[in-house]
N, C-alpha and C positions, 0 to 999 in steps of 0.2 A: 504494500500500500504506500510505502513512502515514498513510491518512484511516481506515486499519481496517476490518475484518468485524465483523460479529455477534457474533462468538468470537476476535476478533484486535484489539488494544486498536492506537488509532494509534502506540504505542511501539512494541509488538512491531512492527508493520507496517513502521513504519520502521529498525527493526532486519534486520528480512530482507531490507530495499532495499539494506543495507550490505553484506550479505553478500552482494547479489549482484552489488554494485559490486564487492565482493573479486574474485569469484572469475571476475568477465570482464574484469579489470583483470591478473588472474594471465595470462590463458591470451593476453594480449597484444590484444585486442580493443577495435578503433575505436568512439566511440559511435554507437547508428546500425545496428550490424550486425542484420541479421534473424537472429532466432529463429525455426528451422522447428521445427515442428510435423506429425507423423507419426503414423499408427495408424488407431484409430477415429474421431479429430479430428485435418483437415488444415488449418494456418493458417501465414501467415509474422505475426511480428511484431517491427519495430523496438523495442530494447531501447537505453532512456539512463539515463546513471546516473551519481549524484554525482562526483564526482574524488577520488578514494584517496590518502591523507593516510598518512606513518608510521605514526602514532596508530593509524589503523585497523589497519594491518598488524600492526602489534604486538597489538593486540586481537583480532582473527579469526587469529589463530598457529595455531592446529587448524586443521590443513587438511580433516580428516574430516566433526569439526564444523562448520566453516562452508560447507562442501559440501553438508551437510544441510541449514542453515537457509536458505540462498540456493537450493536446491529447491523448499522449502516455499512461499517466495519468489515462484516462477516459476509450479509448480503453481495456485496459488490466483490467480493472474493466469489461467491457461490457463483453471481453470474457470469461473470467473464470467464470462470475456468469451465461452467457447463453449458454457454450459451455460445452465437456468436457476436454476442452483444456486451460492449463497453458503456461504461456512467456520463454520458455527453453532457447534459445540463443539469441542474438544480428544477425541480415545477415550483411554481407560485404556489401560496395561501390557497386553498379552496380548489383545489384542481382534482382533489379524491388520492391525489397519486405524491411520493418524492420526489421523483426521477427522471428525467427521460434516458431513453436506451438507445443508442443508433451502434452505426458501426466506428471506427476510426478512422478509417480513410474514405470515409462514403464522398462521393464525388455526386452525386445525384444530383441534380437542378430542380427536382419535386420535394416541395419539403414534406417532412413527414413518412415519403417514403421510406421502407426496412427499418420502422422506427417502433419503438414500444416503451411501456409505461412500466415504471415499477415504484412498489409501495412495499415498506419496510417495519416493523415493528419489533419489541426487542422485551423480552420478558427476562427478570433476575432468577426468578423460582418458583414454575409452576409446575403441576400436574398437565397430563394429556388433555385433560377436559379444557381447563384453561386457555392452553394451546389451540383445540381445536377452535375454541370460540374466539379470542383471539384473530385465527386467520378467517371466520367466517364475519369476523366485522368487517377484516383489512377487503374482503371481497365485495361485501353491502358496498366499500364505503368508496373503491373505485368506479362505480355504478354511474355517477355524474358523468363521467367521462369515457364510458363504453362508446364504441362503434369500431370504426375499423383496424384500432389500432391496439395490438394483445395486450396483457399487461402480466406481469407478475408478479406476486407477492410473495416475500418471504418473511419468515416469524422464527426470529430465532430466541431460544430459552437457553440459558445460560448454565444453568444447575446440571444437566443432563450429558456432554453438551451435543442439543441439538440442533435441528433448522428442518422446520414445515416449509415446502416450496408447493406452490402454484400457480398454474398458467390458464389463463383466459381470455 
């Protein structure tokens, strides 16, 4: 992540690597442990990560927040390694979605073409139940902004550690 997206500067990038050292550092987790991957994308993936310093701690205090950004974190790992879509822009307020998805060297003169939507969400500690309700809001809540273009959501929970994906 620290090398950045298209729409993810190598700072921000590396700030979401922190936050997700936070929050697998929280939940007591050796490095090394596999990230499964569930849903429409099945994957395990070994996840390492800096060593959690005070400093950090006291900086990622929001447990809400930092649960969000070490999401974001994961997600954008999940896509680009099982899609063939990269993080191009930030969406606005009220748009249902995070994201936009395109490619990186998309050359297209149609916008919107090979493009898709993605929406993220980040749980510290929940059960499957949780999870599943979780991704069945992130899916309501894309719903403003259905039509031609897919979108997918991913929900990742951090205790376990997992990641619900889905594509629609």
């Amino acid at each position: 992540m620290a090398n950045g997206f298209p729409a993810i500067t190598p700072v921000f990038g590396a700030t979401l690597a922190e936050a997700c050292a936070v929050c697998l550092s929280d939940r007591g987790h050796p490095q090394g442990i596999n990230l499964i991957v569930e849903g429409d994308f099945q994957e395990v993936f070994k996840l390492y990560w800096q060593p959690v310093t005070q400093q950090m701690l006291r900086c990622w205090n929001d447990l809400e927040y930092t649960t969000e950004q070490a999401a974001y974190g994961i997600a954008f790992m999940i896509i680009t390694r099982l899609t063939d879509f990269t993080v191009i822009e930030r969406s606005r307020k009220g748009t249902g979605f995070d994201y936009w998805l395109g490619t990186e060297n998309d050359d297209s003169l149609l916008p919107f073409q090979n493009k898709a939507r993605l929406e993220i969400s980040g749980i510290r500690a929940g059960d499957e139940k949780r999870i599943n309700i979780r991704l069945k809001q992130k899916l309501e809540q894309t719903k403003p902004s259905d039509g031609l273009l897919p979108a997918y959501i991913v929900v990742v929970e951090f205790s376990k550690p997992i990641a619900i994906t889905a594509k629609k």
